[in-house]
Legacy VTK file of the C-alpha trace (Angstrom):
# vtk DataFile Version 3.0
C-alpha trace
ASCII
DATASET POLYDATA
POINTS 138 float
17.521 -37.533 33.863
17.600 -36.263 30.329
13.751 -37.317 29.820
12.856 -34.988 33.141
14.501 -31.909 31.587
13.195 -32.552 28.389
9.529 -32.542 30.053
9.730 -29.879 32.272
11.382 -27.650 29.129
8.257 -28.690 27.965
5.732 -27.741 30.871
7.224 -24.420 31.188
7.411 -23.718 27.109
4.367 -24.866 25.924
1.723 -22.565 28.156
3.954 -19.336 26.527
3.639 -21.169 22.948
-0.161 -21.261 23.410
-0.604 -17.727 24.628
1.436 -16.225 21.812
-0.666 -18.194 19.200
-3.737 -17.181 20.363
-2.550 -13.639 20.327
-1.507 -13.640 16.460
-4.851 -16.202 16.005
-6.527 -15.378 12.895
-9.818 -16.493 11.467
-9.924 -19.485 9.093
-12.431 -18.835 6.082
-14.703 -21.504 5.779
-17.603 -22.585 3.281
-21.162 -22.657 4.026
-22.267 -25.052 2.862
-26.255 -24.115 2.954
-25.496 -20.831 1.628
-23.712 -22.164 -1.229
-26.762 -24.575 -2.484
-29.356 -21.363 -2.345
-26.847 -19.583 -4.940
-26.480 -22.965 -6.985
-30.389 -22.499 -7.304
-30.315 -18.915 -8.195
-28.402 -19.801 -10.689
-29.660 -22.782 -12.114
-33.417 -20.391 -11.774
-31.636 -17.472 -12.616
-33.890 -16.024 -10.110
-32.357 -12.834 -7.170
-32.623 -12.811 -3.810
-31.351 -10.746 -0.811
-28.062 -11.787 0.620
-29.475 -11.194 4.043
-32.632 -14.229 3.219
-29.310 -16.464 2.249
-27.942 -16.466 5.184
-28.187 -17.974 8.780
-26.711 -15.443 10.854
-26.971 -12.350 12.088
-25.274 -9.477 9.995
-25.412 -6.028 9.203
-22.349 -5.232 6.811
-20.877 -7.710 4.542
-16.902 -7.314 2.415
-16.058 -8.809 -0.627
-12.374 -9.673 -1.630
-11.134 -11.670 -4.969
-8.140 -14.450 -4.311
-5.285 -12.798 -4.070
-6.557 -9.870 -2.313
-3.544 -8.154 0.552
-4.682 -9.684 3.980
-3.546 -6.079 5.161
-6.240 -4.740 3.083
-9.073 -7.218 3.975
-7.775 -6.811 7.791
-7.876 -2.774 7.634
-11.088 -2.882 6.288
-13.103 -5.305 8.403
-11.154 -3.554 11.687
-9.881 -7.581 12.466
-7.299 -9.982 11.783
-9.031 -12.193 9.577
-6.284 -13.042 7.493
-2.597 -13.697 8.393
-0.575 -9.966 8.199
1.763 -9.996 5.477
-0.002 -12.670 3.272
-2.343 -12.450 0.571
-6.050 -14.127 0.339
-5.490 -17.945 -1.115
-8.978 -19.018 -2.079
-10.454 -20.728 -4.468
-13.779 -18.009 -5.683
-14.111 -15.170 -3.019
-14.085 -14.180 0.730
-17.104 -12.953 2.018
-16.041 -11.195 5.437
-20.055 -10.480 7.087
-19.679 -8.037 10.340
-22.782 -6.803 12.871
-21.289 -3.451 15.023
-18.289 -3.831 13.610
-17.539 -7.214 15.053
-16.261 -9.884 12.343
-19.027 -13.096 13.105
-18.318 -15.117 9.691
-16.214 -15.252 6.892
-16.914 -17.398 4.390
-15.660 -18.719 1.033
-18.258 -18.252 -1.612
-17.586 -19.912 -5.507
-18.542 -18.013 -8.541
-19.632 -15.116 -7.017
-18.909 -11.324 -8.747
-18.800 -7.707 -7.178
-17.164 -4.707 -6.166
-14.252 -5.486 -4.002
-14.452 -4.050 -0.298
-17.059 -2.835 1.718
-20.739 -3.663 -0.008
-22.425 -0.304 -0.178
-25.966 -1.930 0.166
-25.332 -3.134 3.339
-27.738 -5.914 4.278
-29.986 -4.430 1.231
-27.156 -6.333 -1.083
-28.473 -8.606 -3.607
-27.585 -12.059 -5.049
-28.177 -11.465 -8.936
-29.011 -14.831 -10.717
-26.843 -16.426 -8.152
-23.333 -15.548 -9.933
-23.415 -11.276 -9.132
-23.282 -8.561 -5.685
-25.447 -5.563 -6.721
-27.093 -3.149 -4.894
-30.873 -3.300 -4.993
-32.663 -0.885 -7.936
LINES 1 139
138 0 1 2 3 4 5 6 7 8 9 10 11 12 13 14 15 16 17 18 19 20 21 22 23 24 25 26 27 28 29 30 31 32 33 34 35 36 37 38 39 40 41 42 43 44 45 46 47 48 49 50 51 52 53 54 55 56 57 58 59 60 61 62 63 64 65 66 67 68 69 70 71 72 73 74 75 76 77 78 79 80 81 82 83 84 85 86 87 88 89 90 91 92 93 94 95 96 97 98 99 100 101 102 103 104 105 106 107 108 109 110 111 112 113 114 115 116 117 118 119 120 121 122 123 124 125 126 127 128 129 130 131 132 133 134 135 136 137
């Protein structure tokens, strides 16, 4: 008897669980792992190369936050939850948060990677400096 109650507490529980998770879901910054060997050989070159030829998806803004950056911050700024509210950025190197119309498609952890926090002026113009540096183009 006590096993029936326990399952249906769980039938009925679980669906509202679900549903309120995926409303406070948030987006889990990952590495890239293609991206991150093309910087490893602009820097071992010390060659420069557009951010947009780095990547393999479609983009036309791109935000830059250090670890320990306010996830309130990074959320205001890319108009998306992409971090928990309330908690600050635990990475190890930097968030990359890449948008196209405003709509959040990646955000990715990038190592050893310098430049202005926020919003990158350049746009999809922004370029990887001898693999370690952000800069808008000259």
């Amino acid at each position: 008897m006590m096993r029936r109650r326990t399952m249906l507490a769980a039938a009925l529980f679980l669906p509202v669980l679900a549903a309120c998770d995926k409303e406070s879901q948030t987006m889990t910054p990952q590495s890239d792992k293609d991206l991150d060997a093309k910087l490893a050989e602009l820097r071992e070159s010390g060659g420069s190369a557009p951010l947009r030829t780095l990547t393999s998806f479609d983009w036309d803004a791109v935000y830059c936050y250090y670890e320990g950056a306010p996830a309130d911050e990074v959320n205001r700024d890319v108009g998306a939850t992409v971090l928990k509210p309330g908690s600050r950025l635990m990475v190890s190197g930097a968030l990359a948060v890449f948008t196209k119309g405003g709509t959040v498609t990646k955000a990715v952890v990038i190592p050893e990677l310098t430049f202005t926090p926020g919003r990158q002026a350049a746009g999809t113009g922004v370029v990887v400096e001898k693999g370690m540096s952000l800069v808008n183009p000259s």
